[in-house]
N, C-alpha and C positions, 0 to 999 in steps of 0.2 A: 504493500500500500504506500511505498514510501514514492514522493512524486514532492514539487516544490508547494503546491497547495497544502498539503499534510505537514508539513516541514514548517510553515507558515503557522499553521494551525496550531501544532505543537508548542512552538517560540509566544503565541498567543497567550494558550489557558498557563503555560507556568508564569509569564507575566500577571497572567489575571488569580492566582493560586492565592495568595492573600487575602484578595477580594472575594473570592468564591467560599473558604473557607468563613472569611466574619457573616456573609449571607446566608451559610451552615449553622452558624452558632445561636444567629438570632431567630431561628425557627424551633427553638428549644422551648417548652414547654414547663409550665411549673413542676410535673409529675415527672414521672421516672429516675432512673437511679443516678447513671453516671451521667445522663444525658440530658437530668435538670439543668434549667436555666440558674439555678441557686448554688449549684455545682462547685467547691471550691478555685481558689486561684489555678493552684496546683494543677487540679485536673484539667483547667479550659486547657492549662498552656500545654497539656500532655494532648488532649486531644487536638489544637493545632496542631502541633508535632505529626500527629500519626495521619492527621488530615494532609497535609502539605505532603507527606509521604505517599500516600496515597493518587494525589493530584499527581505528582511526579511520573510513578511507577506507573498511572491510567493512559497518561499523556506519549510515556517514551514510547509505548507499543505503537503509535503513529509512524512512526522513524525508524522502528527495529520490530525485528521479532528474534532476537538473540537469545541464549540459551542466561544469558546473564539476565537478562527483562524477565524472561521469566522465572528465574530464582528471583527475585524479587518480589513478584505476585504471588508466589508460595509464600515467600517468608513473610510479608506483609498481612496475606491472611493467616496466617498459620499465629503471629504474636498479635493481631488483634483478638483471636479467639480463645487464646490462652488469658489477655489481658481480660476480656470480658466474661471467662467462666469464673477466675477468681475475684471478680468483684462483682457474680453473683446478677447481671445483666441478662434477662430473658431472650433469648434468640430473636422471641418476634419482632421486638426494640430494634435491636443491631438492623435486623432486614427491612426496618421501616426508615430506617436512620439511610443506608443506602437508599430507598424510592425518595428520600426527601432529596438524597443530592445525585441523583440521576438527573432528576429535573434540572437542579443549577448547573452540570455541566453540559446538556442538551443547550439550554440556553445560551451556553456560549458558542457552540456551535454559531445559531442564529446570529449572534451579535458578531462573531468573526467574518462571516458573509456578509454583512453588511457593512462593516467598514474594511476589510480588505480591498486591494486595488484590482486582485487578480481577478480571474473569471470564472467563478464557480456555480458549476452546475448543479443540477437537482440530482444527477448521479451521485456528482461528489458526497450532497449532503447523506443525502439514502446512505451510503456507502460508508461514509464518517458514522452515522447512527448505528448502523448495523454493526459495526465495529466495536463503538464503546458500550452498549448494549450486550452485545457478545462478552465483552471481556467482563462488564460486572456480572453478569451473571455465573460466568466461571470462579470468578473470584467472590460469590455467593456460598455457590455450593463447596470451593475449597474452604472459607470458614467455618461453613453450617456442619462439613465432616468432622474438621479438628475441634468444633466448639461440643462436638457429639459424643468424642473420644476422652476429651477435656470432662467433660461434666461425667461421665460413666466410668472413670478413673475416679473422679472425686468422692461418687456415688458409691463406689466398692471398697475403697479405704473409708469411708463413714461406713460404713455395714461391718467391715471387720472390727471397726474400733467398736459400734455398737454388742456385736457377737462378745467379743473381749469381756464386755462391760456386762453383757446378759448371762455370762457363767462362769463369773470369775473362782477360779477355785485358790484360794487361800494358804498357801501351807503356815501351821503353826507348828512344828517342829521339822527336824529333818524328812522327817517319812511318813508324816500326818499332813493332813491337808480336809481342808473343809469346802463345802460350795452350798451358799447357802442361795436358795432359789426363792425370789420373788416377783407376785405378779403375774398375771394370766400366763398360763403358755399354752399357745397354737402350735400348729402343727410342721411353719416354717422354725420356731423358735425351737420346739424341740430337737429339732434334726441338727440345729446347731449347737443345743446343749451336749447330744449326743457327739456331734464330731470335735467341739471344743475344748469337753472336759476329758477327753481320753488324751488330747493331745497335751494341754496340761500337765496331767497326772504323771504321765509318763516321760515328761520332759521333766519334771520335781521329781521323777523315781521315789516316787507315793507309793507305802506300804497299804496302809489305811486310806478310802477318803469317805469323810463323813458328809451327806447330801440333806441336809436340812430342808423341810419344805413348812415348813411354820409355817411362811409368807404366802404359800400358794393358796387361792381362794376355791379353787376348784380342781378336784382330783377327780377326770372322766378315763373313759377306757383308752383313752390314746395316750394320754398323758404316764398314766401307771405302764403302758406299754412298751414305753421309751425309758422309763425308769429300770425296765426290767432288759431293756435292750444297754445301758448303762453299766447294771450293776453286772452283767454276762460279757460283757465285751472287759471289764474292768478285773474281773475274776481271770479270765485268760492272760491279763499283764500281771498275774500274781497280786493285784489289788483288794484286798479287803473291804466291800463299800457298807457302812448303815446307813439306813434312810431315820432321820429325827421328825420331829413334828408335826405326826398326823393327828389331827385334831379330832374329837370326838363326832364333828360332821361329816368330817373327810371321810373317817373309819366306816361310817354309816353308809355312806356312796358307793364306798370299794364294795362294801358289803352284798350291797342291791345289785352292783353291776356284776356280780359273779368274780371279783377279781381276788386271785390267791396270792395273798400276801408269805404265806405258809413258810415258804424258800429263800425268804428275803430277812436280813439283819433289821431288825429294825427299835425304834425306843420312845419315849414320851417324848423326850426334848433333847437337846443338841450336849446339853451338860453334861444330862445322865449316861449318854452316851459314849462322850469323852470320858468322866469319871468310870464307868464298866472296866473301860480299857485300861485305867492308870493311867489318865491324861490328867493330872489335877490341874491345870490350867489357873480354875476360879478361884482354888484354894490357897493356889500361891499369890494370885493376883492381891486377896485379901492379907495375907500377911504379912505381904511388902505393905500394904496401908497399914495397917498397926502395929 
């Protein structure tokens, strides 16, 4: 495409790149994140930055299509999508934020034709449009991939840390370890108790681990199922597991639902359990206070 008209055109919009960028900024809106008008300093002069960059790298594909132009449209969308998942900017924003300044640099198209000297045709324009058109849209969907990659990385490290946090198991001496369970568990939550707390146990080279369910409000047949898929998967590591705190309601449910506890370690509360074993934990705990 490169011809003295496009060359022209080019030397144009990055004169006009300042200009086109404060015309971006004043179409900002009270609402949204990075993209409020209320926006710190900081940020406008970042998103000039990336703005002016943008104008550049849109502009030089007029004049080139080198294999350098287009690292450049990679890496441009690739660090505004990483910049815009960690601050948390919804996609639809970003891709509105591009149709607001489609338009401002369509319209320089028009204002280049009209005061340029040369002779440009209505190919020319068509031609010019289909181009920059083209190339936002490539440069669309290489954000929308990396913003897609970005957010389902962030998404799966928050899931782990949550997993972490949903079965943590505790060690209180060298080969004792506790996990004390609170809180509804469903049937994605269990499967992660299930792979969590083996991996744990056995990464603390846990003789004993004591699985407290005080907390749990509801004991149904899937729940005791995974308990029992736990305490068999846990015995195969040479682990000894009791389960603490089935509550006189709990007991009642197991009851109704047909579920045999019979095989399983089990004790009132989490204490009595430690103490069985010669854990005195509480005992000593008190007479370091007095």
């Amino acid at each position: 495409m490169k011809n003295e008209k496009s060359e022209q055109l080019y030397e144009f919009i990055l004169k006009e790149a300042p200009v086109m960028t404060e015309e971006w900024l004043k179409t900002r809106t009270e609402e949204g994140s990075l993209y409020s008008k209320h926006a710190s300093e900081e940020t406008e002069k970042k998103l000039k930055e990336q703005n002016t960059a943008f104008i550049q790298t849109i502009a030089a594909t007029l004049v080139t299509l080198s294999d350098k132009v287009e690292d450049h449209l990679k890496k441009w969308s690739v660090d505004i999508a990483r910049d815009r998942a960690v601050h948390e900017v919804p996609l639809y924003e970003i891709i509105g934020q591009f149709k607001v300044f489609r338009h401002i640099f369509c319209s320089r198209i028009e204002t280049f034709t009209q005061q340029t000297e040369l002779e440009v045709t209505l190919k020319d324009v068509c031609d010019w449009n289909q181009h920059f058109h083209a190339t936002f849209d490539d440069m669309i969907a290489r954000l929308s991939e990396e913003y897609d990659r970005v957010t389902i990385n962030q998404l799966n490290a928050q899931r782990e840390m949550i997993q972490e946090l949903s079965a943590p198991v505790i060690p209180v001496s060298k080969e004792i370890g506790i996990l004390p369970l609170i809180g509804e568990i469903d049937t994605y939550r269990a499967k992660i108790i299930l792979e969590s707390v083996l991996e744990q146990a056995s990464r603390l080279r846990l003789t004993h681990l004591f699985i407290d369910i005080s907390g749990v409000p509801v004991v149904d047949t899937m729940v005791a199922y995974q308990l029992f898929k736990v305490v068999d998967s846990a015995k195969l590591l040479g682990i000894e597991t009791i389960i603490s705190g089935i509550r006189p309601e709990i007991a009642q449910t197991v009851v109704k639902l047909g579920i045999d506890f019979s095989k399983v370690n089990t004790e009132h509360s989490l204490a009595k359990a430690l103490e069985k074993r010669g854990f005195r934990i509480f005992e000593e705990q008190q007479q370091e206070a007095t």
